[in-house]
N, C-alpha and C positions, 0 to 999 in steps of 0.2 A: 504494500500500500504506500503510496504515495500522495501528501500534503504539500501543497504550493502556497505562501504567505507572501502578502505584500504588505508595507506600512508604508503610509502617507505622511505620517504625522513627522512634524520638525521638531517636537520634544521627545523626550524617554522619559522622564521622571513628570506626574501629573495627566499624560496621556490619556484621555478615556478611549478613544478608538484603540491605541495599543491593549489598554486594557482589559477591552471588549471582546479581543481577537484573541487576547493570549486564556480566556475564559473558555471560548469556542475552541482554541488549537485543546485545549490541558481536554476537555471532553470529546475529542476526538482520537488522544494519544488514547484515552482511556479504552476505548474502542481499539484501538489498535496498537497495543503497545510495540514500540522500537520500531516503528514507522519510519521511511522516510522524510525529510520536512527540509523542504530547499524554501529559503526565505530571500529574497527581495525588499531592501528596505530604502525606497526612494525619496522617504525624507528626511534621512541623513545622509544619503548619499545620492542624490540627484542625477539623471538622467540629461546627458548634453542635445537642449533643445536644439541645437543650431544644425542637429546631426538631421533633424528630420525635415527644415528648411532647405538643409541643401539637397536631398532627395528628392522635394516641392519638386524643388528648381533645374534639378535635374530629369525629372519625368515631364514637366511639361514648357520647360524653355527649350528651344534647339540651339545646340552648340553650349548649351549651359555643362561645366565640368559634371563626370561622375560622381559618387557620392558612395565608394565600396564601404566604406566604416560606416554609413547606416546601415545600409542591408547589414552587412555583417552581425552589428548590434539586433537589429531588426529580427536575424537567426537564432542569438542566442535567447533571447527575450520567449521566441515562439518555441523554442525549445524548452523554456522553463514549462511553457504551459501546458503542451503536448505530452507531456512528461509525465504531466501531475494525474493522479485521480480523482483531488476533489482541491477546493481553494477555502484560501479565506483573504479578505481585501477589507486592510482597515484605513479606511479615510474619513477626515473629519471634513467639518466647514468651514474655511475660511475667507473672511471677506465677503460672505453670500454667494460663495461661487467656489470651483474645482480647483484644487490647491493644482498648483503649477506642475509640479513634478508627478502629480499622476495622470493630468492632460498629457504632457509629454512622453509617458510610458502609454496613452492609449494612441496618442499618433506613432509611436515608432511600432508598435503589435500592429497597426493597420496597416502598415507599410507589406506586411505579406497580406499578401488577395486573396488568400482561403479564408481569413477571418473577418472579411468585409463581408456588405450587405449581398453580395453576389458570388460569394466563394462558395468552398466545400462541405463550411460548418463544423470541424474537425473538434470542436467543444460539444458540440450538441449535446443540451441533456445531463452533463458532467457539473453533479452540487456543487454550491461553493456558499461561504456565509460571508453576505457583509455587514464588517461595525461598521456605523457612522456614530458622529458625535457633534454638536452643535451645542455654542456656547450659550444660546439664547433660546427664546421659545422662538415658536415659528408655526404653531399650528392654526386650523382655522380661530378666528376671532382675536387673535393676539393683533398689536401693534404691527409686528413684522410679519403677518402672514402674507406669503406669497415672495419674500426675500431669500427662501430657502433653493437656489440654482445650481444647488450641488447633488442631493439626493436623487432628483428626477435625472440629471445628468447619468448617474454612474450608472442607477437601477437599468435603462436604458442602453446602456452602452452593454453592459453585462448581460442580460437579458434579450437584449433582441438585435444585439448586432455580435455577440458571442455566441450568443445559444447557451446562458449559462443556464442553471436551475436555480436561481437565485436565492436564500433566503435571508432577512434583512432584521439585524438585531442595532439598536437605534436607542442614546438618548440624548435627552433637552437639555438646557439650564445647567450646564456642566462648568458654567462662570459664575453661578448665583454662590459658591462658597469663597471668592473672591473677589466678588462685586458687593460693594457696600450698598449701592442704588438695590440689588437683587437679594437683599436679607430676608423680607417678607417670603421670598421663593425658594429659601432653602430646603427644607420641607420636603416641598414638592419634588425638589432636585432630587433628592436621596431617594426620593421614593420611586422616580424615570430611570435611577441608576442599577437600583437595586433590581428593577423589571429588566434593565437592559442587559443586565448580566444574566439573569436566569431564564431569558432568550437565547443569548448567544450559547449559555449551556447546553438548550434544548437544542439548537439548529447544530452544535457542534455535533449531539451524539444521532441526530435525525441525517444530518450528513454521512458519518462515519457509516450505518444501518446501510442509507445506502451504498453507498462504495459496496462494501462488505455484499450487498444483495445481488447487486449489477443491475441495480435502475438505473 
């Protein structure tokens, strides 16, 4: 068995997407002890966007330079994924939108045409759990609802241009214990955090089930 891990996040220490992910990996090792587990961690170590501009510009300028060290990267990236039997992708929210370094990880995986909208599909089907984590509320009726362009994004992107089998453990208000404006909401925070662990518990061992089944 084999687990594929990606992290988005720019911190390690306070992380709730790290968190969330390492909640769903620990119930999924459990499921499968001494597993494989290839991790990817592109928000400490960032992906070279410019690798995938120059590929732009190489597919569709004429006379524009080659661009062999993205495909290259582009290889070993589809190799991680091809590899894997089930995933886990933990990305938070920043800014109200797709943190930088995993935009740039889903342009360089696009870059091979089997996992575009018109490929082979070579995921199809294949679990995977995603943490999200958002520092704010965002649901209907808040302030910010409708500010959240991150989660529609990735669901999306995983889902129906991957073919993953998605399932989505998620919490709010993960700045309400260091926002003094957001004290009234602690509470509440603890209590979106506490469900968002014991989701990602559940999706971790409901992933592993499958793997193990061969849905």
């Amino acid at each position: 068995m084999h687990l594929f891990r990606l992290d988005a996040s720019v911190r390690t220490t306070g992380s709730v997407s790290r968190a969330l992910a390492d909640t769903a990996e620990q119930a999924w090792l459990a499921e499968h002890p001494g597993a494989t587990v290839t991790r990817r961690d592109i928000g400490l170590e960032p992906l070279p966007a410019e690798l995938w501009a120059k590929a732009a510009r190489a597919a569709g300028e004429p006379g524009a330079p080659a661009a062999p060290e993205a495909l290259e990267l582009t290889e070993r990236l589809s190799a991680e994924l091809l590899e894997a039997d089930a995933y886990i992708f933990a990305v938070p929210l920043y800014n109200w939108g797709v943190p930088a370094s995993f935009k740039t990880w889903i342009d360089l995986v696009l870059l091979n045409q089997d996992f575009g909208g018109y490929g082979s599909r070579p995921l199809a089907g294949r679990p995977a759990v995603l943490a999200m984590s958002r520092g704010g509320g965002y649901g209907e009726g808040t302030p910010k609802f409708g500010w959240d362009h991150n989660s529609p994004y990735i669901v999306r992107v995983l889902a129906d241009v991957l073919h993953l089998d998605v399932h989505v453990a998620e919490a709010e208000l993960t700045l309400a214990a260091v926002t003094p404006a957001m004290e009234p909401l602690r509470g509440l925070a603890a209590d979106l955090l506490k469900t968002g662990h014991e989701t990602a518990a559940g999706h971790g061992r409901q992933v592993a089930q499958k793997v193990r089944a061969g849905v």
